[in-house]
C-alpha positions in Angstrom: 12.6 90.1 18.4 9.7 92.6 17.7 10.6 96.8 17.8 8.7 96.9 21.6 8.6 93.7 23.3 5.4 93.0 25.1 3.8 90.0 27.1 2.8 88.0 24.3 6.5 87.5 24.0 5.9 84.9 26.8 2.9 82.8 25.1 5.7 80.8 24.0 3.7 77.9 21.9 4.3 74.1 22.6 2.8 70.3 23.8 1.3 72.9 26.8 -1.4 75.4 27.7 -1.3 78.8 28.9 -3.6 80.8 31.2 -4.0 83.4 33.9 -4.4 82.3 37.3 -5.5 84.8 40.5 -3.6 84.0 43.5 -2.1 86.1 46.3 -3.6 89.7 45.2 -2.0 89.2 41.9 -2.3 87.7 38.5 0.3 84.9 37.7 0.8 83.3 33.9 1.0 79.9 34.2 1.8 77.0 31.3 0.5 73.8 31.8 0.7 70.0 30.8 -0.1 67.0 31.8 -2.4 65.1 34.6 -1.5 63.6 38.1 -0.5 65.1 41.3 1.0 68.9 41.1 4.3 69.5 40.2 4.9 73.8 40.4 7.9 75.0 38.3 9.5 77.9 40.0 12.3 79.9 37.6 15.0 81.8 38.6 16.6 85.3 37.1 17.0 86.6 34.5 14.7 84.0 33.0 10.9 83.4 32.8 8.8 79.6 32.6 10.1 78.9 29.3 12.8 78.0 31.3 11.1 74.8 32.2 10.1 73.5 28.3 12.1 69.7 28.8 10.8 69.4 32.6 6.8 70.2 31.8 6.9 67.8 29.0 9.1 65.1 30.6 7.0 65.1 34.0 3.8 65.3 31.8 5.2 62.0 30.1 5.6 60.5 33.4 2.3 60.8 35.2 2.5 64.3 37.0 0.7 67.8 36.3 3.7 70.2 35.5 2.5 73.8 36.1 5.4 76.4 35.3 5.1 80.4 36.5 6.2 83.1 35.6 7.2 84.8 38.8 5.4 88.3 40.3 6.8 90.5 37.6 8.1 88.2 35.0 7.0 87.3 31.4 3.3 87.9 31.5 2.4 87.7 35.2 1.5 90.7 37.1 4.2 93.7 37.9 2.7 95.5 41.0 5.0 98.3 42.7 6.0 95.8 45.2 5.7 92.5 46.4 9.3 91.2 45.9 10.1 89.7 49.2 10.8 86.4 49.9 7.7 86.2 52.3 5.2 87.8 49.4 6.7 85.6 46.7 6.4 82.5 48.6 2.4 83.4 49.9 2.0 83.9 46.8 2.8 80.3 45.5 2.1 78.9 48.2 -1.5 80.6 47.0 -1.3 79.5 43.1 -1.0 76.0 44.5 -4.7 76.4 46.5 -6.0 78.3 43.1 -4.7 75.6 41.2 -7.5 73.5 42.6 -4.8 71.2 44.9 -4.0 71.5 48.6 0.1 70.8 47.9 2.8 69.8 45.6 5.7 69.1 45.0 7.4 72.2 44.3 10.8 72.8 42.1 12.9 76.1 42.4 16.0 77.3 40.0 17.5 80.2 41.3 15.3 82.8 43.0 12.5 80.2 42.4 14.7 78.1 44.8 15.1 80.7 47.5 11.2 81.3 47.3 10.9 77.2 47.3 13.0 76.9 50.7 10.9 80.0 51.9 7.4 78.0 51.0 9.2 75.1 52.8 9.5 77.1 56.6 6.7 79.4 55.5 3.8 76.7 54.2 5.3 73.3 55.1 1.4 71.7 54.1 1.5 72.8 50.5 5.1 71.7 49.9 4.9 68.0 49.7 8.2 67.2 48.5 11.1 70.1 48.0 13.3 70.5 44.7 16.1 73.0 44.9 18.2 73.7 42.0 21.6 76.0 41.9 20.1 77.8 45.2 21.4 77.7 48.0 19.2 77.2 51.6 18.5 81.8 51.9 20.5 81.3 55.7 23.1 79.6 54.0 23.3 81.8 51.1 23.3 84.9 53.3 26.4 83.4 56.1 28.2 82.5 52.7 28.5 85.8 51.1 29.9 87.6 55.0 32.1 84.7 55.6 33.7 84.1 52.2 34.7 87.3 50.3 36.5 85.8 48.1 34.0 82.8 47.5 30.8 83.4 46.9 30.6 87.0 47.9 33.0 87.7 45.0 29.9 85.4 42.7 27.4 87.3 44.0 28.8 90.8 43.1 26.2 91.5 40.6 23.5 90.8 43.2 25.7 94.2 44.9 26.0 96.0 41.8 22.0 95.8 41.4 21.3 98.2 44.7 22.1 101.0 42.1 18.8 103.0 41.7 17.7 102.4 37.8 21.8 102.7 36.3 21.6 98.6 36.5 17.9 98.2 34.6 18.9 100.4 31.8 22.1 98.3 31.6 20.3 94.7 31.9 17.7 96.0 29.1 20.4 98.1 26.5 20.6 96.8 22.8 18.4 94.3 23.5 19.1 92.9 26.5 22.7 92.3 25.7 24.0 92.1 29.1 21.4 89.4 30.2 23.0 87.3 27.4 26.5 88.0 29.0 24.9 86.7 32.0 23.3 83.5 30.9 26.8 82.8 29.1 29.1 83.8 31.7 26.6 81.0 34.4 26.7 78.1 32.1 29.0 75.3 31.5 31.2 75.1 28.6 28.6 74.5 26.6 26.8 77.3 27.8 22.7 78.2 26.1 22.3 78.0 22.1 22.1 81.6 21.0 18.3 80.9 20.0 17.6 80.2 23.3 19.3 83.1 25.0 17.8 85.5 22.6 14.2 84.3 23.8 15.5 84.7 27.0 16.7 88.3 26.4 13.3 89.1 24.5 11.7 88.8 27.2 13.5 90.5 29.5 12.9 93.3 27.2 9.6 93.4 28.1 8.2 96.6 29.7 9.1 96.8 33.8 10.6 93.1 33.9 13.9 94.3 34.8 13.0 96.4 37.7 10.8 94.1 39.0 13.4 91.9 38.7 15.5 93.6 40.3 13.4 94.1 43.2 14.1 90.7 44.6 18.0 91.1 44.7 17.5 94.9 46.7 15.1 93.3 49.0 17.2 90.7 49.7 20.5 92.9 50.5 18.6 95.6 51.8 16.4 93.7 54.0 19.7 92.1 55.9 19.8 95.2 58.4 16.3 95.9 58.7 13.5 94.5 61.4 11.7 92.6 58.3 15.0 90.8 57.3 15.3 90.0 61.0 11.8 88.5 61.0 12.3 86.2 57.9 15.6 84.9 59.5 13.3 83.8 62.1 11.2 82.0 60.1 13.6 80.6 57.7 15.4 78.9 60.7 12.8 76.1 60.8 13.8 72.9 59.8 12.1 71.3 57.5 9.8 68.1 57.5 9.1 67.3 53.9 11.9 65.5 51.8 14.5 67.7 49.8 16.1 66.8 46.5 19.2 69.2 46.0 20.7 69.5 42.9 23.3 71.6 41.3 26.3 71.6 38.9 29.6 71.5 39.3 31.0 74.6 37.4 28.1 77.1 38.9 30.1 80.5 39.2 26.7 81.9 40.6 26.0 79.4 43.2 29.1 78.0 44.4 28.3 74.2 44.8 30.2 75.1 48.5 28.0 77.7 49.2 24.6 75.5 48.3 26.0 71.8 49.5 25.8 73.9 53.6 22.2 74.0 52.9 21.4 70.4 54.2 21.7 71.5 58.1 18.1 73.2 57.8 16.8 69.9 56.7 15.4 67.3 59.1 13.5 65.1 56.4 15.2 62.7 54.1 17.7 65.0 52.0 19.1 63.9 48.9 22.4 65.8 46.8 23.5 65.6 43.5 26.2 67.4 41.7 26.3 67.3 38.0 29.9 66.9 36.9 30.3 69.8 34.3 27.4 71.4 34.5 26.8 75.5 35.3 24.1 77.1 36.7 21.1 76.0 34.5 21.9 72.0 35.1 17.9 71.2 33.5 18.6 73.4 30.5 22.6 72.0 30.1 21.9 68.5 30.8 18.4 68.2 30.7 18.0 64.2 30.1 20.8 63.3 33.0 18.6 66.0 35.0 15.0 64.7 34.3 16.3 61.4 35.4 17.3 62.3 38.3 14.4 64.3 39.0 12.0 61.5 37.9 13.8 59.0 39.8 13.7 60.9 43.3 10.0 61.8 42.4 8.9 58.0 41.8 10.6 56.6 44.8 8.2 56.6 48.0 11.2 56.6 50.5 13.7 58.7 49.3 16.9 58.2 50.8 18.4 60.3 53.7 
């Protein structure tokens, strides 16, 4: 890890390309491969595109144009002052996907990416083609689960509490080298958890200069916004139900996402809906498993009638 991590920390090389892409008054690093109908990779916290390294090269290898993001103030996308709401973020993609030249795609969310994707779903439904979500629960969902189950997944999503702390929780995330957001990655996965490696490039780049805040951002928007008139007005939107079909997927052992919490999500779904649980699997199910995930992926992705 270099003495002051900076952006080129995300240039991560590989069978890909990298580039800067203008969409939604910001500037959004995106990594590339492959040719066919749009596939957009959406990553969740505390991570960053790279996230996505098996999926780009696995849906390159099977026909589709994988574009993976770094999210508004991740890795070596754009960190404006705000812009962290659920509504933003998913203009914003819903944005990329137009820059990138297409008029939808299939989009793929881990994590917040997830929450953003079901928001793109009620928010955009004609650029979302088909819906991905991964270890994210359905935002409505997610929000009834924390009030009604303290002891569930209110208790899992303490941290997301803990992070309404003016700056105490940034200097925390980013001390001796981003030590915490290894404890994190660890304390989310399976028993098998990340290789070291991997969680090192992970805490590099968390390192980087205003990733944490920004980070940050999206959890105190999210509680914060839950009393006010503009949380109000995205619960109204969110209610929708959508039309395009969703592929849900999550693992068994997520202590993040209970697999209780995400499985409510398929109420606010009227299109064919699809749900897998992988049997010993944490929170990061296409980093964990990432062959037994690709196949399933692929396998909903190639069918042209996916089940209900």
């Amino acid at each position: 890890m270099s003495a002051r991590p900076d952006e080129s920390l995300a240039h991560i090389p590989g069978p890909w390309t990298h580039r800067s892409v203008h969409a939604g008054n910001g500037m959004f690093h995106v990594v590339e491969a492959g040719d066919g109908p749009l596939v957009l990779l959406l990553h969740g916290f505390p991570q960053f595109w790279w996230t996505w390294r098996h999926q780009l090269e696995s849906l390159a290898a099977a026909g589709y144009r994988a574009v993976a993001v770094d999210l508004r103030g991740y890795g070596a996308s754009d960190k404006p002052p705000r812009g962290y709401d659920l509504p933003s973020l998913a203009g914003s993609m819903a944005g990329l996907v137009r820059a990138l030249g297409e008029t939808s795609a299939v989009v793929v969310g881990h994590d917040w990416g997830g929450l953003v994707a079901w928001t793109m779903g009620a928010t955009d439904p004609k650029v979302v083609r088909r819906l991905v979500i991964v270890s994210a629960a359905h935002p409505l969902r997610l929000r009834q689960a924390i009030i009604g189950s303290p002891f569930g997944q209110l208790k899992a999503s303490g941290h997301m509490l803990g992070y309404q702390l003016p700056w105490i929780p940034e200097r925390r995330l980013t001390k001796d080298g981003a030590a915490q957001v290894g404890r994190l990655l660890d304390a989310w996965s399976g028993p098998g958890g990340l290789e070291e490696d991997v969680a090192a490039t992970y805490r590099g780049a968390f390192s980087i200069p205003t990733v944490a805040h920004c980070a940050l951002e999206y959890h105190r928007w999210f509680v914060r916004s839950q009393l006010r008139p503009d949380g109000m007005r995205y619960r109204r939107l969110v209610r929708t139900e959508l039309e395009m079909p969703v592929l849900q997927l999550h693992g068994s052992l997520d202590t993040c996402v209970l697999p209780r919490t995400a499985q409510g999500s398929s109420r606010y779904v009227a299109a064919p809906y699809r749900w897998r649980l992988f049997e010993g699997v944490g929170h990061f199910p296409h980093e964990e498993q990432p062959e037994q995930f690709d196949a399933e992926l692929l396998g909903w992705l190639g069918d042209p009638e996916p089940d209900r």
